[in-house]
N, C-alpha and C positions, 0 to 999 in steps of 0.2 A: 624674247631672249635678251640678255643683260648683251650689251656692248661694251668690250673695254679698251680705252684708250690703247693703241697700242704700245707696246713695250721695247726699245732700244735697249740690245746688253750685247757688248763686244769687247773683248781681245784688245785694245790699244798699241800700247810701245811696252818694249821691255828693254830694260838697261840694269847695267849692275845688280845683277839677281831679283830686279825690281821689273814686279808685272801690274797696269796698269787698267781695269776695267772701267768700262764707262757704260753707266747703266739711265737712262730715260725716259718717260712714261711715269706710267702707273702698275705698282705693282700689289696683284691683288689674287684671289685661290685661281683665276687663269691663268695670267701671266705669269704667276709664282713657277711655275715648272720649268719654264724659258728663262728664267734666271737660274735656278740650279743646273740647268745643263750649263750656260756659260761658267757659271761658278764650278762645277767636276772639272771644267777644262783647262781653266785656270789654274785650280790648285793640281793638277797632272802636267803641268808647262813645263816645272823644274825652279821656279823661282823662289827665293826666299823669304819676300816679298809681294803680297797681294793688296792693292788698293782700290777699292772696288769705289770710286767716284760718285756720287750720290747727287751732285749738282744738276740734273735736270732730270730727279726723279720728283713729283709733284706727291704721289702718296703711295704709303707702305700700308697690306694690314697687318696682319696676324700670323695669315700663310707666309705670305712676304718675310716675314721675322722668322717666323720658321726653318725656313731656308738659309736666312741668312744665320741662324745660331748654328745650325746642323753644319754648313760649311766651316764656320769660325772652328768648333769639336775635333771637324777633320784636319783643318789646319795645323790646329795643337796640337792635336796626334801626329803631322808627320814634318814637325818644328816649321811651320811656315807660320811667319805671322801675318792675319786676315786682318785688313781694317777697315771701316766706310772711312770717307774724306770729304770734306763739304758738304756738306747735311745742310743745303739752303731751306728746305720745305718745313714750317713751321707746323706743320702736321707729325712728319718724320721725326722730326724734336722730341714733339708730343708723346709719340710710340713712345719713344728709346726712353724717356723718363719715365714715364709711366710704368711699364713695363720693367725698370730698372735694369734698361740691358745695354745703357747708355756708355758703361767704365768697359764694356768686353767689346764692342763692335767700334768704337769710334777710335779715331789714331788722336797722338796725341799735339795740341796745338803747337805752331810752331815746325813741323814737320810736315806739313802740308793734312793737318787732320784737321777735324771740323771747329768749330769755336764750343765752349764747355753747354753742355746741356746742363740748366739750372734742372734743380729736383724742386725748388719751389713752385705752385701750380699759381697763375693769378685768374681770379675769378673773370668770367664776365667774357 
């Protein structure tokens, strides 16, 4: 049986309609459903503001992103705006460019959002 890193996803602080997730680990088709439950609980907080912290997530895949787009949807649908922040893992980079889902999930610099994911791939 596969082993997966375990997965950190919690509730933080909330301040001025601002709610603050901090998510850990590795997020993959196990752990992916332990982050959607923390992400339904977050976007049911009341905040108008979600920042779902990415800074010691090491790697995302597919399910991972799945979840993460399907919260972003709900978001929009109920005016809350969902953003990752600090996308240190050059893997996670990777996804988001790749997959071109990098302008809808990532907040913007300056704000405390992540640094620009280039769409250029470099070899090697």
């Amino acid at each position: 049986m596969l082993e997966t890193p375990p997965l950190a996803a919690a509730l933080q602080e909330r301040a001025d309609g601002h709610l603050k997730v901090a998510v850990s680990g590795e997020i993959d088709i196990l752990s992916a459903p332990q982050l959607r439950v923390t992400l339904d609980e977050a976007l049911s907080d009341g905040a108008r503001v979600v920042e779902v912290d990415f800074s010691g997530v090491e790697f995302c895949d597919c399910y991972g992103l799945g979840v993460l787009l399907d919260a972003r949807r709900r978001a929009t649908e109920q005016a809350i705006a969902l953003r990752l922040v600090r996308v240190t893992s050059p893997l996670v980079q990777r996804l988001l460019r790749r997959t071109g889902t990098a302008a809808a999930l990532l907040g913007p610099p300056g704000e405390g959002g992540s640094p620009k994911v280039h769409s250029s791939e470099r070899s090697g």
